[in-house]
C-alpha positions as CSV (number, residue, x, y, z in Angstrom):
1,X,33.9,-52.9,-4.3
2,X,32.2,-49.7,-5.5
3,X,31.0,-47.4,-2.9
4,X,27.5,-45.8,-2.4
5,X,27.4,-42.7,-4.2
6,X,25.2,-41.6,-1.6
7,X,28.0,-41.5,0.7
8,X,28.2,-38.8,3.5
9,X,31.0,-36.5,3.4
10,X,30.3,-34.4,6.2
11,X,31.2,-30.6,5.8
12,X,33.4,-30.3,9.0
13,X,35.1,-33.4,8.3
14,X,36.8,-30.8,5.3
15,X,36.8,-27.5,6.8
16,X,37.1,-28.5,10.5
17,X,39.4,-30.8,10.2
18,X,41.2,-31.5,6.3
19,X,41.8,-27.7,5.5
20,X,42.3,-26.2,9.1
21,X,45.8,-26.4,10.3
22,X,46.1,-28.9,12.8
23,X,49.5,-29.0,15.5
24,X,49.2,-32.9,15.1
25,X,48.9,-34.4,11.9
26,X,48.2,-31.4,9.7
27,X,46.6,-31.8,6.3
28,X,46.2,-28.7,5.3
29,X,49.3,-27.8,4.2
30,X,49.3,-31.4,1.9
31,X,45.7,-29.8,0.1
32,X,47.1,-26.7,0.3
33,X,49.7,-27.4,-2.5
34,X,47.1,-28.9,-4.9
35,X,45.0,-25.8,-4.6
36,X,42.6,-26.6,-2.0
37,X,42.1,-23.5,0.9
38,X,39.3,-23.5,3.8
39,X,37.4,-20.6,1.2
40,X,36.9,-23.6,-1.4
41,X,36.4,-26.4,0.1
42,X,33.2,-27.5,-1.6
43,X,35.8,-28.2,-4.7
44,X,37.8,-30.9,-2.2
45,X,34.1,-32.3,-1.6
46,X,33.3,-32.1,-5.1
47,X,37.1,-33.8,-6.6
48,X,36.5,-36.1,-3.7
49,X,32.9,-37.7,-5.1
50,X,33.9,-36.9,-8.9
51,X,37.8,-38.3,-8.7
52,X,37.6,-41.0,-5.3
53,X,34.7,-42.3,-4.9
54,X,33.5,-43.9,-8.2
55,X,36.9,-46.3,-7.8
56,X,37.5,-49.5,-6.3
57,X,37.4,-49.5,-3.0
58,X,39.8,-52.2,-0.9
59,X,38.2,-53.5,2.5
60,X,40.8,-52.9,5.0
61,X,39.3,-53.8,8.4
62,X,36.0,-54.8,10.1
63,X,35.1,-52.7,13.6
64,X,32.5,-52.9,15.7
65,X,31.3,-49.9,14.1
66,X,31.3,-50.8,11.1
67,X,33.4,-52.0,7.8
68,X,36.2,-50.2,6.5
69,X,37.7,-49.4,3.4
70,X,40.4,-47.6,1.5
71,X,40.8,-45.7,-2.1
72,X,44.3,-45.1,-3.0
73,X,44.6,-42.7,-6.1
74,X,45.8,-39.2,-6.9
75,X,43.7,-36.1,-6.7
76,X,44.3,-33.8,-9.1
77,X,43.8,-29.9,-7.6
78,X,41.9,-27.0,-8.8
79,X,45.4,-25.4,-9.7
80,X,46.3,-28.8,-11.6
81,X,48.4,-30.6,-8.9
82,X,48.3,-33.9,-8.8
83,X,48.3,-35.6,-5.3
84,X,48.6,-39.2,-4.1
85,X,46.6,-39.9,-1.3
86,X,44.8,-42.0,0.5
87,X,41.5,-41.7,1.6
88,X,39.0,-44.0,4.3
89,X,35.6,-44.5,4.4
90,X,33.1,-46.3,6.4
91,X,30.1,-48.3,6.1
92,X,28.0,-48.7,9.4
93,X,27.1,-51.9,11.0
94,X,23.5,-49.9,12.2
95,X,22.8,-47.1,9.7
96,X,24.2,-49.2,6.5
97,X,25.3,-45.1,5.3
98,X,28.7,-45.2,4.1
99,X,30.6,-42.3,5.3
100,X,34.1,-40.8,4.3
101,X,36.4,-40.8,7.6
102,X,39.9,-39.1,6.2
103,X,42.4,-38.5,3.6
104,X,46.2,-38.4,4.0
105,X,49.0,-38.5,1.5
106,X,50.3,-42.0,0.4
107,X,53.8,-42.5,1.4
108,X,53.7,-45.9,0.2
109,X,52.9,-44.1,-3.9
């Protein structure tokens, strides 16, 4: 299935949380190598619509919140590294809006 491309991919979801350094389950330093720093992050939101979200996206589970899905796929970074990640998104039982939840590094790739 082809998500919205309305979705909602909320600015501190990338610079609270993606591209700040975290003591538990860090990302940062995973974006970090492809090029993507807290002072750009509008280019992860940007290769994140442009790159992720026009693919097929696999329905993973169904919450009370809402359905979920997953988009495995590299991303390739503004310095030309390519990543393989994965990333989650959400569509909501009550608001229908289709939001992206997180992106981590595919271990499985």
């Amino acid at each position: 299935m082809k998500l919205s491309d309305q979705t909602i991919i909320a600015p501190e979801k990338i610079t609270q949380y993606l591209l700040k350094w975290q003591p538990d389950n860090d990302k940062s330093k995973f974006l970090n190598h492809a090029g993507y720093i807290i002072e750009n992050w509008q280019q992860l939101v940007h290769d994140i619509r442009s790159q992720v979200l026009p693919l097929e996206a696999k329905l993973v589970r169904k919450t009370h919140y809402g359905d979920m899905y997953e988009i495995r796929t590299s991303l390739v970074g503004p310095n030309g590294v390519s990543l393989k990640i994965v990333t989650v998104w959400m569509i909501e039982c009550k608001s229908k809006q289709t939001k992206f939840i997180t992106l981590f590094p595919d271990r499985e790739a």
